[in-house]
mmJSON file of the N, C-alpha and C atoms, coordinates in Angstrom:
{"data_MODEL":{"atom_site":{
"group_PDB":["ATOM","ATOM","ATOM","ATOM","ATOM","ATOM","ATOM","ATOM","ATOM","ATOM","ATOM","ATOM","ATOM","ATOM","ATOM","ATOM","ATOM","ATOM","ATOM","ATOM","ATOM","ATOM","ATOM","ATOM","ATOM","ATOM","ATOM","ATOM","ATOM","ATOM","ATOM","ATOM","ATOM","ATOM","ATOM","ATOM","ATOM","ATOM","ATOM","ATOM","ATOM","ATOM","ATOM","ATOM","ATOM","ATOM","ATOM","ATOM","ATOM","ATOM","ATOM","ATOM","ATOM","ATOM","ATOM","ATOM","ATOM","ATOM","ATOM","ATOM","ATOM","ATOM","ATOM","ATOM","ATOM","ATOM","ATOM","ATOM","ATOM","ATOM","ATOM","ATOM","ATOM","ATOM","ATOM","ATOM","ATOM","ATOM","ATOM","ATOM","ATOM","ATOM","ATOM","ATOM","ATOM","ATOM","ATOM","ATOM","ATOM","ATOM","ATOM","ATOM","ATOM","ATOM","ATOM","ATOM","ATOM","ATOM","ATOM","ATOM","ATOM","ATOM","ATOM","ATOM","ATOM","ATOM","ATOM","ATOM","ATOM","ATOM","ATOM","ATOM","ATOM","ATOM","ATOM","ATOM","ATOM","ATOM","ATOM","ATOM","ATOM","ATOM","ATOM","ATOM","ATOM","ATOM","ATOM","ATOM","ATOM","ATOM","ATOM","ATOM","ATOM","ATOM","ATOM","ATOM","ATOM","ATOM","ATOM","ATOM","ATOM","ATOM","ATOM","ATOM","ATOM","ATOM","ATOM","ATOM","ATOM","ATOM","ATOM","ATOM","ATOM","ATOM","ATOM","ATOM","ATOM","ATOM","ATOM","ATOM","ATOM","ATOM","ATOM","ATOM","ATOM","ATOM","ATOM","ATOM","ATOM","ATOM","ATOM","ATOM","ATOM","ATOM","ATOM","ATOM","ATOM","ATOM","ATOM","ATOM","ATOM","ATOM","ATOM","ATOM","ATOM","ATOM","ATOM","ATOM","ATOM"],
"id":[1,2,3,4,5,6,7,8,9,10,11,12,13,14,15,16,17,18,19,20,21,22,23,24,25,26,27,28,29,30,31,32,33,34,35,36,37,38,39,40,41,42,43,44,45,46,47,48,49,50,51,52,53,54,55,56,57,58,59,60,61,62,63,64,65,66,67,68,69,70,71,72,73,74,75,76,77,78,79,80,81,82,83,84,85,86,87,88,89,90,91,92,93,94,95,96,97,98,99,100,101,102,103,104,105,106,107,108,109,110,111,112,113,114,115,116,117,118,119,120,121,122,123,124,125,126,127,128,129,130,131,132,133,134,135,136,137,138,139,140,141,142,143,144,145,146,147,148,149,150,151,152,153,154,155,156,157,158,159,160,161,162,163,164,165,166,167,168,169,170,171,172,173,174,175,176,177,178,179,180,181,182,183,184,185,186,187,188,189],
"type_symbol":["N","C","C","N","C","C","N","C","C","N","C","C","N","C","C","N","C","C","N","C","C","N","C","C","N","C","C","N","C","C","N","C","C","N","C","C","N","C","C","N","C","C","N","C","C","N","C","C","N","C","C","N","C","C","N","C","C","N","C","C","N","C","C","N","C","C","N","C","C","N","C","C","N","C","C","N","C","C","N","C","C","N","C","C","N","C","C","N","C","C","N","C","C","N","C","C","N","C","C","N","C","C","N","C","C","N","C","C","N","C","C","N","C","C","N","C","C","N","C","C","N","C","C","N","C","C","N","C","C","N","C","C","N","C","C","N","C","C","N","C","C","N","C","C","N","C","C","N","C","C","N","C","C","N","C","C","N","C","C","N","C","C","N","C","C","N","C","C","N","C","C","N","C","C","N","C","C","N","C","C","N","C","C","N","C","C","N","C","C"],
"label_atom_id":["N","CA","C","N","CA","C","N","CA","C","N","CA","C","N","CA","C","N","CA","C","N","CA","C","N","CA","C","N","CA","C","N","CA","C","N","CA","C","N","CA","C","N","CA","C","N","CA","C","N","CA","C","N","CA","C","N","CA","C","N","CA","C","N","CA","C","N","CA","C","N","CA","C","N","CA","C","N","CA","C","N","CA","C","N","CA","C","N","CA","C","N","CA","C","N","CA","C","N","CA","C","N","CA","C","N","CA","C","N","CA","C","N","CA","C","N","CA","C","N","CA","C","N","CA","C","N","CA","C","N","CA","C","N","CA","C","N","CA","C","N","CA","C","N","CA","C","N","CA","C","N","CA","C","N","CA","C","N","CA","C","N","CA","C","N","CA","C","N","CA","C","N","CA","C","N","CA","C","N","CA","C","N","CA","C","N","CA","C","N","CA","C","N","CA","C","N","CA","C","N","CA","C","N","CA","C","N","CA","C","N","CA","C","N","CA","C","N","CA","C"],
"label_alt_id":[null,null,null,null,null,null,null,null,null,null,null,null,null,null,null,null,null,null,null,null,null,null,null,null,null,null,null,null,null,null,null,null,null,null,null,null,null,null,null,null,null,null,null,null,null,null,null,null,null,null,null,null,null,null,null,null,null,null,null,null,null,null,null,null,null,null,null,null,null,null,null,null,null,null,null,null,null,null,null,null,null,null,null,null,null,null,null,null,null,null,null,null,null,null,null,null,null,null,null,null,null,null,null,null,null,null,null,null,null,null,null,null,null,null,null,null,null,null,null,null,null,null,null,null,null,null,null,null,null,null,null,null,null,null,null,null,null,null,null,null,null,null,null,null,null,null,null,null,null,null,null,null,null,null,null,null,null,null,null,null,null,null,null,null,null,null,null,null,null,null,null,null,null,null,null,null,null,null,null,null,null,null,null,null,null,null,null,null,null],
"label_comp_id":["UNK","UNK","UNK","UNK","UNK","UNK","UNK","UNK","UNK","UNK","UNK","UNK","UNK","UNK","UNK","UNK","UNK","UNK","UNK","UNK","UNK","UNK","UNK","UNK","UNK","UNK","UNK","UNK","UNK","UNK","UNK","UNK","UNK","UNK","UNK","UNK","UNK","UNK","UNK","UNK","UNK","UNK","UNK","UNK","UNK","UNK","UNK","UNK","UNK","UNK","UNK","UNK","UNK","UNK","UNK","UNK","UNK","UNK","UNK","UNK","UNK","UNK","UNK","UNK","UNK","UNK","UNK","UNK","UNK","UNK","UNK","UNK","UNK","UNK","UNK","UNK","UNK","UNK","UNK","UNK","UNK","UNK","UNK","UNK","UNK","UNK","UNK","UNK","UNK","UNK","UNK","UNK","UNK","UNK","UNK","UNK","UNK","UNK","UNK","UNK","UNK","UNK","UNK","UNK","UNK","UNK","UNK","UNK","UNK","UNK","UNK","UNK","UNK","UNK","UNK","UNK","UNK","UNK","UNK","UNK","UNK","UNK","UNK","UNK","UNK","UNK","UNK","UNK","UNK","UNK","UNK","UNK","UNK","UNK","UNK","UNK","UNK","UNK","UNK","UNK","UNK","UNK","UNK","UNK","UNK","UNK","UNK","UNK","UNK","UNK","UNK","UNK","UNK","UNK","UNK","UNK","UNK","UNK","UNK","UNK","UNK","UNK","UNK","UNK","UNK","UNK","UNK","UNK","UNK","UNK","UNK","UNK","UNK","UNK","UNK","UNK","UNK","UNK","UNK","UNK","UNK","UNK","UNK","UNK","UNK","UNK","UNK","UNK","UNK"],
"label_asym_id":["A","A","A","A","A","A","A","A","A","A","A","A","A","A","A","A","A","A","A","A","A","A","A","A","A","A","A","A","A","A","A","A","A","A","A","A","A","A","A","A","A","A","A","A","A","A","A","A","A","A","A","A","A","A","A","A","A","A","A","A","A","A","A","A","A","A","A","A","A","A","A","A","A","A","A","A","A","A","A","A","A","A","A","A","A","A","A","A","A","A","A","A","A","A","A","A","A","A","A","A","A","A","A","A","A","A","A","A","A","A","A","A","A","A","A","A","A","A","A","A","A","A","A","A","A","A","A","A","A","A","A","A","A","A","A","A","A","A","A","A","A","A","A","A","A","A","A","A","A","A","A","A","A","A","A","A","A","A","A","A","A","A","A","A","A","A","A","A","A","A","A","A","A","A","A","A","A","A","A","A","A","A","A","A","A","A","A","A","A"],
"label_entity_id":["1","1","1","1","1","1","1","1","1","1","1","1","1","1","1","1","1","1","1","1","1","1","1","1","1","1","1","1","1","1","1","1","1","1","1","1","1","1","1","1","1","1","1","1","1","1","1","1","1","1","1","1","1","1","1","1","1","1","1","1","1","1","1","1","1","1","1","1","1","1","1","1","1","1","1","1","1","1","1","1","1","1","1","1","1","1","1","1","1","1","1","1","1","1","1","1","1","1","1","1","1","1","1","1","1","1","1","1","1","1","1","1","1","1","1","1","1","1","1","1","1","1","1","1","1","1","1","1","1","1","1","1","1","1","1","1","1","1","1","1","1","1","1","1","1","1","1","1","1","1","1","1","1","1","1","1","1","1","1","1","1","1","1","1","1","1","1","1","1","1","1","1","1","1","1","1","1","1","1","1","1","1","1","1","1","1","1","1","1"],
"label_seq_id":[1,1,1,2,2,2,3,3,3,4,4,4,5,5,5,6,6,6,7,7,7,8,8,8,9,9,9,10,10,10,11,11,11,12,12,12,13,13,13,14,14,14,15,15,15,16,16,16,17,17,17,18,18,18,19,19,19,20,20,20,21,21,21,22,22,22,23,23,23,24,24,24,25,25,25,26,26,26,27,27,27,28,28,28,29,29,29,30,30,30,31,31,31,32,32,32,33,33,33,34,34,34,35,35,35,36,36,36,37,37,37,38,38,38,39,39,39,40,40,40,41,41,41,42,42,42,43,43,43,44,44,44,45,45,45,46,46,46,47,47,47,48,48,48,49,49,49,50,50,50,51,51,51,52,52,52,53,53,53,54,54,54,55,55,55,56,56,56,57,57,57,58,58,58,59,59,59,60,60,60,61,61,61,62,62,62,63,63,63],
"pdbx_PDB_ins_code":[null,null,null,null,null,null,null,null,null,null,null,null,null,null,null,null,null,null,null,null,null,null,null,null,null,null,null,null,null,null,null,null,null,null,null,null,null,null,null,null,null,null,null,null,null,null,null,null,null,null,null,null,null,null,null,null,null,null,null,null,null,null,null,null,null,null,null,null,null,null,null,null,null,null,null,null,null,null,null,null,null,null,null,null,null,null,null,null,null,null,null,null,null,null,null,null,null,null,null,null,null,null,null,null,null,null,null,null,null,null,null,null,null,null,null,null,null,null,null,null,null,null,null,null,null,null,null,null,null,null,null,null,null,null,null,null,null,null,null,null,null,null,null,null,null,null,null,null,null,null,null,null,null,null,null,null,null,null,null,null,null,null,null,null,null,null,null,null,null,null,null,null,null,null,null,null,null,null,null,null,null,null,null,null,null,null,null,null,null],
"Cartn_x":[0.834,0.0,0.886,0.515,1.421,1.152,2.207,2.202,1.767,0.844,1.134,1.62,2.092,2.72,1.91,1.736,1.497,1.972,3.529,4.858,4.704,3.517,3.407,2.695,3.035,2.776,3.702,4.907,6.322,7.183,6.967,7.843,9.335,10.379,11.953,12.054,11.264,11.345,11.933,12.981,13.158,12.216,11.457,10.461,10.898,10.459,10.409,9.251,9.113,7.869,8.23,6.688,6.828,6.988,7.521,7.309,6.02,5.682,4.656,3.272,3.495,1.829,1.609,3.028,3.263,2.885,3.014,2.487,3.824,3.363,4.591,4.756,6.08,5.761,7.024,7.37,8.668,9.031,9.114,9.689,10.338,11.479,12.654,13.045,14.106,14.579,16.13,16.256,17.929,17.805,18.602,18.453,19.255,20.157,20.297,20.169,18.867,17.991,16.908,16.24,15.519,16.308,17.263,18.121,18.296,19.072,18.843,17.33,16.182,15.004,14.334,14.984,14.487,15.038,16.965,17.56,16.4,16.253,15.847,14.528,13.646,12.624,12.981,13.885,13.822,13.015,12.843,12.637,12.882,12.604,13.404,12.996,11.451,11.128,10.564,11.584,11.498,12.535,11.659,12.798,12.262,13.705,13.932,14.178,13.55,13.888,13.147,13.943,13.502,12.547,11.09,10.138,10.637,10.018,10.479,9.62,9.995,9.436,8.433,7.672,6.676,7.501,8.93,9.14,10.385,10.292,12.177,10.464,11.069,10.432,10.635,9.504,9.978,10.335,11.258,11.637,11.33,11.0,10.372,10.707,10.999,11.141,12.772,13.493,14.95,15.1,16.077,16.874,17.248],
"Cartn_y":[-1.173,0.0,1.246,2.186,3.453,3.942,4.649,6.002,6.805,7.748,9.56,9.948,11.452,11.812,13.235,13.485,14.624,16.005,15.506,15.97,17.716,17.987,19.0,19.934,19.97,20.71,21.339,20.736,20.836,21.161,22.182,21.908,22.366,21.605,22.235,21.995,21.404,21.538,19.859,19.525,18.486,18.347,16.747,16.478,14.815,14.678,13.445,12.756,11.862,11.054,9.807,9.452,8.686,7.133,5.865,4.987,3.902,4.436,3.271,4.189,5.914,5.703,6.269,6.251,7.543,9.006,9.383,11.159,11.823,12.866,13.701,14.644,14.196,14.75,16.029,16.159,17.618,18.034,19.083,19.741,20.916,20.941,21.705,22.59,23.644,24.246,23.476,22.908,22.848,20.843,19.952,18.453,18.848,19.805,19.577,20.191,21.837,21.617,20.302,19.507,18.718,17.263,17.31,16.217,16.911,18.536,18.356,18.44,18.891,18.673,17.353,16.487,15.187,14.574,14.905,14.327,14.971,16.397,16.823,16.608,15.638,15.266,13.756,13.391,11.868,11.064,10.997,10.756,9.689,8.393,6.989,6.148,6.453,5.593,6.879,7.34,7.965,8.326,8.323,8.28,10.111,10.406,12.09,11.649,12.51,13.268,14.56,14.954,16.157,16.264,16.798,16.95,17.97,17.234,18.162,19.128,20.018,21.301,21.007,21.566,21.697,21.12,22.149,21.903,20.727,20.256,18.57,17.444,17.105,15.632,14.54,13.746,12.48,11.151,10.855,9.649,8.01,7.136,6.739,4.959,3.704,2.621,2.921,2.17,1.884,2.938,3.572,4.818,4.449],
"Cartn_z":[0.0,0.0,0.0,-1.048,-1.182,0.229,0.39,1.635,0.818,2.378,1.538,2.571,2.781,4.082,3.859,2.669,2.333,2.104,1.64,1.941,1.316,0.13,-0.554,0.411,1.686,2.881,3.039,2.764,3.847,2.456,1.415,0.331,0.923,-0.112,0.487,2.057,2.917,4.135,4.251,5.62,5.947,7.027,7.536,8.333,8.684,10.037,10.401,10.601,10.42,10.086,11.294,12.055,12.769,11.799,12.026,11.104,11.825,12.87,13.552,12.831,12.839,12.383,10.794,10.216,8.775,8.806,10.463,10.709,10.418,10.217,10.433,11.168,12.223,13.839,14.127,12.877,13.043,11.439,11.556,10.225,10.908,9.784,9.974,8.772,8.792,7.625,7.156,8.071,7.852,8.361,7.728,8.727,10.046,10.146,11.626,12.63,11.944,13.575,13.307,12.176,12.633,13.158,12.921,14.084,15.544,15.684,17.365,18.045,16.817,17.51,18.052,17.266,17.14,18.354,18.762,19.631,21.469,20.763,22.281,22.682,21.355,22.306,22.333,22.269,22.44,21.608,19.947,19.246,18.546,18.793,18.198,16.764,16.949,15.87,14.67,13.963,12.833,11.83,10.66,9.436,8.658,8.349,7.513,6.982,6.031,4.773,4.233,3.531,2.691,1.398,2.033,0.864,-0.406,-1.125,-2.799,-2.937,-3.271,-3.515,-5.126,-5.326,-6.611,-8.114,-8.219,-9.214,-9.467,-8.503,-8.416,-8.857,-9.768,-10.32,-8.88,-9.08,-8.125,-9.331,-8.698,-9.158,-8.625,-9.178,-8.917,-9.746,-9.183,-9.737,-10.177,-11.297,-11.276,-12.161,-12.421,-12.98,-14.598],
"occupancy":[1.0,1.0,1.0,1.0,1.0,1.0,1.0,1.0,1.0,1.0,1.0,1.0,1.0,1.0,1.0,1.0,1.0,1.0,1.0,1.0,1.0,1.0,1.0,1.0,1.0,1.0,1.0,1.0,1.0,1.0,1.0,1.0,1.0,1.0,1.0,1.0,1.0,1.0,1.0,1.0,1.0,1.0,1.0,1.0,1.0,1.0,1.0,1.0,1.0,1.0,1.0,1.0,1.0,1.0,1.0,1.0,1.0,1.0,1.0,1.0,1.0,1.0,1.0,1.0,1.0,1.0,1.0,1.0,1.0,1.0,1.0,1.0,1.0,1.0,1.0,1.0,1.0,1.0,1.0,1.0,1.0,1.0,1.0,1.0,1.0,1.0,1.0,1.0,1.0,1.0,1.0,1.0,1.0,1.0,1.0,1.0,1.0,1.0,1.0,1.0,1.0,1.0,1.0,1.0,1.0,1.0,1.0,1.0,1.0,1.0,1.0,1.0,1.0,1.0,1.0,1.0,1.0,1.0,1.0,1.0,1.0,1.0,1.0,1.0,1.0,1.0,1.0,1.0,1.0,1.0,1.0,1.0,1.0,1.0,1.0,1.0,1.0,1.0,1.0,1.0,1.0,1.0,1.0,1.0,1.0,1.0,1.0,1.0,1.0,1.0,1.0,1.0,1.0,1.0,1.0,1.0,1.0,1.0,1.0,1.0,1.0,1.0,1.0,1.0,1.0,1.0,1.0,1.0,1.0,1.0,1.0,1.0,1.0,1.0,1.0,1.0,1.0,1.0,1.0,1.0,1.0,1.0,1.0,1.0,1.0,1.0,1.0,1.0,1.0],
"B_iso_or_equiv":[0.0,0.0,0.0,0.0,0.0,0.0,0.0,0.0,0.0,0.0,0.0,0.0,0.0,0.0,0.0,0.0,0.0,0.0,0.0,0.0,0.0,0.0,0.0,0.0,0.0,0.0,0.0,0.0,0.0,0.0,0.0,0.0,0.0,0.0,0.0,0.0,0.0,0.0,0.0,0.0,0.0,0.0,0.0,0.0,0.0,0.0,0.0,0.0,0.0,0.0,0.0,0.0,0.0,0.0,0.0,0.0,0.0,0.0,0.0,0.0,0.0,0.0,0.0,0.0,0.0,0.0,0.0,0.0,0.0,0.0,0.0,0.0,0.0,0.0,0.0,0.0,0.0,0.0,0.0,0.0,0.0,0.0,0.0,0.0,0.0,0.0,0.0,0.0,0.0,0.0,0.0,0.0,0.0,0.0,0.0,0.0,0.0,0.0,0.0,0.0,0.0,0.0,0.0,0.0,0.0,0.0,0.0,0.0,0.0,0.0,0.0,0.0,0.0,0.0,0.0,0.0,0.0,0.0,0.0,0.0,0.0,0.0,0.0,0.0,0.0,0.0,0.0,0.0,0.0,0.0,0.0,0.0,0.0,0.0,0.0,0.0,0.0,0.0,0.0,0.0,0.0,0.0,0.0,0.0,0.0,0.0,0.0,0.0,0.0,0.0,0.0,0.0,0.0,0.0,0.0,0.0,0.0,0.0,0.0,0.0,0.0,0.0,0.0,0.0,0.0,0.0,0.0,0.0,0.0,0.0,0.0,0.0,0.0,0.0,0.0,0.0,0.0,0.0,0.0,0.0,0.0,0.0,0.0,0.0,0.0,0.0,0.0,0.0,0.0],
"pdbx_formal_charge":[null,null,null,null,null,null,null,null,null,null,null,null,null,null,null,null,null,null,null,null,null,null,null,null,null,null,null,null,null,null,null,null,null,null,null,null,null,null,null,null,null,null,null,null,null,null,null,null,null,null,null,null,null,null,null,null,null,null,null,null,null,null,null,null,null,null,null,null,null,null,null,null,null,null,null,null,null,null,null,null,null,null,null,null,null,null,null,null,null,null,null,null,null,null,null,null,null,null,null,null,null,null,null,null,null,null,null,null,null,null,null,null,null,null,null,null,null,null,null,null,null,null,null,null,null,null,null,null,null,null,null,null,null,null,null,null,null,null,null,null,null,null,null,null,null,null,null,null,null,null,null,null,null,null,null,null,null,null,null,null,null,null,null,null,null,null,null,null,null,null,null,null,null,null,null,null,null,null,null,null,null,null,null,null,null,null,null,null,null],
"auth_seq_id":[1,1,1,2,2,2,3,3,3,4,4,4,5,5,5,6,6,6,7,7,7,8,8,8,9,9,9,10,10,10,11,11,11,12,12,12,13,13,13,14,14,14,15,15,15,16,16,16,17,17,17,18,18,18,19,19,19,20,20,20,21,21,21,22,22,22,23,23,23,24,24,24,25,25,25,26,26,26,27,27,27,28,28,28,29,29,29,30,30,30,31,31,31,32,32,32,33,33,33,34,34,34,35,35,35,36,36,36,37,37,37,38,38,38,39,39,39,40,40,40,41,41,41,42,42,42,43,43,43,44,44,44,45,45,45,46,46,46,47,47,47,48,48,48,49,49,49,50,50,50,51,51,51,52,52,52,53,53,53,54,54,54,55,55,55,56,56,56,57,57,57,58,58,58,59,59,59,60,60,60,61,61,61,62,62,62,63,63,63],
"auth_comp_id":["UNK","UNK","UNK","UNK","UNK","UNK","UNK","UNK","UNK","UNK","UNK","UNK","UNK","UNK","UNK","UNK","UNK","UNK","UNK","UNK","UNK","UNK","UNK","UNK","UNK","UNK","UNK","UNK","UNK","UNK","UNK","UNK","UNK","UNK","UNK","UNK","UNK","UNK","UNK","UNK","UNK","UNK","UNK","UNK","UNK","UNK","UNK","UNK","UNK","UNK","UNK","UNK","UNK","UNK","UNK","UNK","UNK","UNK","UNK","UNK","UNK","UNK","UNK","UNK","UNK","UNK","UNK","UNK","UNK","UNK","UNK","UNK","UNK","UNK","UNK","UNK","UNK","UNK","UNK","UNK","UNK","UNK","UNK","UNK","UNK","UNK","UNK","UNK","UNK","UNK","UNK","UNK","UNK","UNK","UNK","UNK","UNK","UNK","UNK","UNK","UNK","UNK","UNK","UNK","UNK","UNK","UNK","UNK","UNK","UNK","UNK","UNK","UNK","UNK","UNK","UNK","UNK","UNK","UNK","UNK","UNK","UNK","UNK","UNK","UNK","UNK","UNK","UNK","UNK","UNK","UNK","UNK","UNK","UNK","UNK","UNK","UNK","UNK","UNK","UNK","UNK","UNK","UNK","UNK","UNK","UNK","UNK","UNK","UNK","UNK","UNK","UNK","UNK","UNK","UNK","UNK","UNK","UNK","UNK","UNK","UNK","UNK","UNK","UNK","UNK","UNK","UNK","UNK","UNK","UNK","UNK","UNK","UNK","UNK","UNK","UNK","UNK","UNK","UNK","UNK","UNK","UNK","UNK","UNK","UNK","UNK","UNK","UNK","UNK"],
"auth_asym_id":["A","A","A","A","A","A","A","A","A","A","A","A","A","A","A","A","A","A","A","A","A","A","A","A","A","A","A","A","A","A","A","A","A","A","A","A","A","A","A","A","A","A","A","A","A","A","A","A","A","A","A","A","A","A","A","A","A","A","A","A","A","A","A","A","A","A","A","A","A","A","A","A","A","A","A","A","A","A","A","A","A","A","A","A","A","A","A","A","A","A","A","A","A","A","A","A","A","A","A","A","A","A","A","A","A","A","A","A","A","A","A","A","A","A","A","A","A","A","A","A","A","A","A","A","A","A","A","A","A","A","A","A","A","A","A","A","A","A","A","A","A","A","A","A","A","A","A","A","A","A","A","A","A","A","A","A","A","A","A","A","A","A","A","A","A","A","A","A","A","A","A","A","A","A","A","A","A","A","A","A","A","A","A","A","A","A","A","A","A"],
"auth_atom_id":["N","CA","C","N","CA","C","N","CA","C","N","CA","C","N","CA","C","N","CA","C","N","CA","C","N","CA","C","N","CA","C","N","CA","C","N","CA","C","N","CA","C","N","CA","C","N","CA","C","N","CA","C","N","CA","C","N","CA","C","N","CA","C","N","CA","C","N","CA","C","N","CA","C","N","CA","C","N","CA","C","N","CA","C","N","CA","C","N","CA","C","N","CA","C","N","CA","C","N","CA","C","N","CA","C","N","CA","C","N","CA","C","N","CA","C","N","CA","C","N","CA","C","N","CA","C","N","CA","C","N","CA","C","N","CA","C","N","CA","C","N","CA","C","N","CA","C","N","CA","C","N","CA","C","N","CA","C","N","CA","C","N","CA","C","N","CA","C","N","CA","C","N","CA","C","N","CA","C","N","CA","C","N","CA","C","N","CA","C","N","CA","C","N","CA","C","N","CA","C","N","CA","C","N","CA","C","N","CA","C","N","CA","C","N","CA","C","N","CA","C"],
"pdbx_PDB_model_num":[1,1,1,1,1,1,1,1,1,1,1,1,1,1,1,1,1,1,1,1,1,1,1,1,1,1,1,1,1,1,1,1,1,1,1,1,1,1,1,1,1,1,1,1,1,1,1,1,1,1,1,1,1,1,1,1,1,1,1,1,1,1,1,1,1,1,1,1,1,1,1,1,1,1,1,1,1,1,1,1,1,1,1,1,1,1,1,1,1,1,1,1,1,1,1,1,1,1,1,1,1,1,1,1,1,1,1,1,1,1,1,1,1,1,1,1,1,1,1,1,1,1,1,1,1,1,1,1,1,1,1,1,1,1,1,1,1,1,1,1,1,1,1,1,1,1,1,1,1,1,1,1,1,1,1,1,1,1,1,1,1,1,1,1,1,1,1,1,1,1,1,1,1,1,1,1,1,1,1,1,1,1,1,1,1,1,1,1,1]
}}}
């Protein structure tokens, strides 16, 4: 089943996403205030990355 995260919220923005419920529980400008945000709430089960802004293509299947 596809995810959505709904990442075209958060364009250019980095965000962490819980992986137990697919929310997204921090967004940041930079990955490492959303890493010391992440470290200072004690944050374990989540995966970053950086949503694409409108105009970066997604890529998608083998290259």
């Amino acid at each position: 089943m596809p995810r959505n995260w709904h990442l075209e919220r958060y364009p250019g923005k980095y965000v962490a996403i819980d992986v137990t419920t697919d929310e997204v529980v921090l967004v940041a400008d930079t990955p490492k205030e959303l890493h010391d945000e992440i470290q200072a709430q004690g944050l374990t089960n989540v995966a970053t990355m950086r949503a694409p802004t409108e105009d970066e293509p997604l890529f998608v299947g083998p290259g």
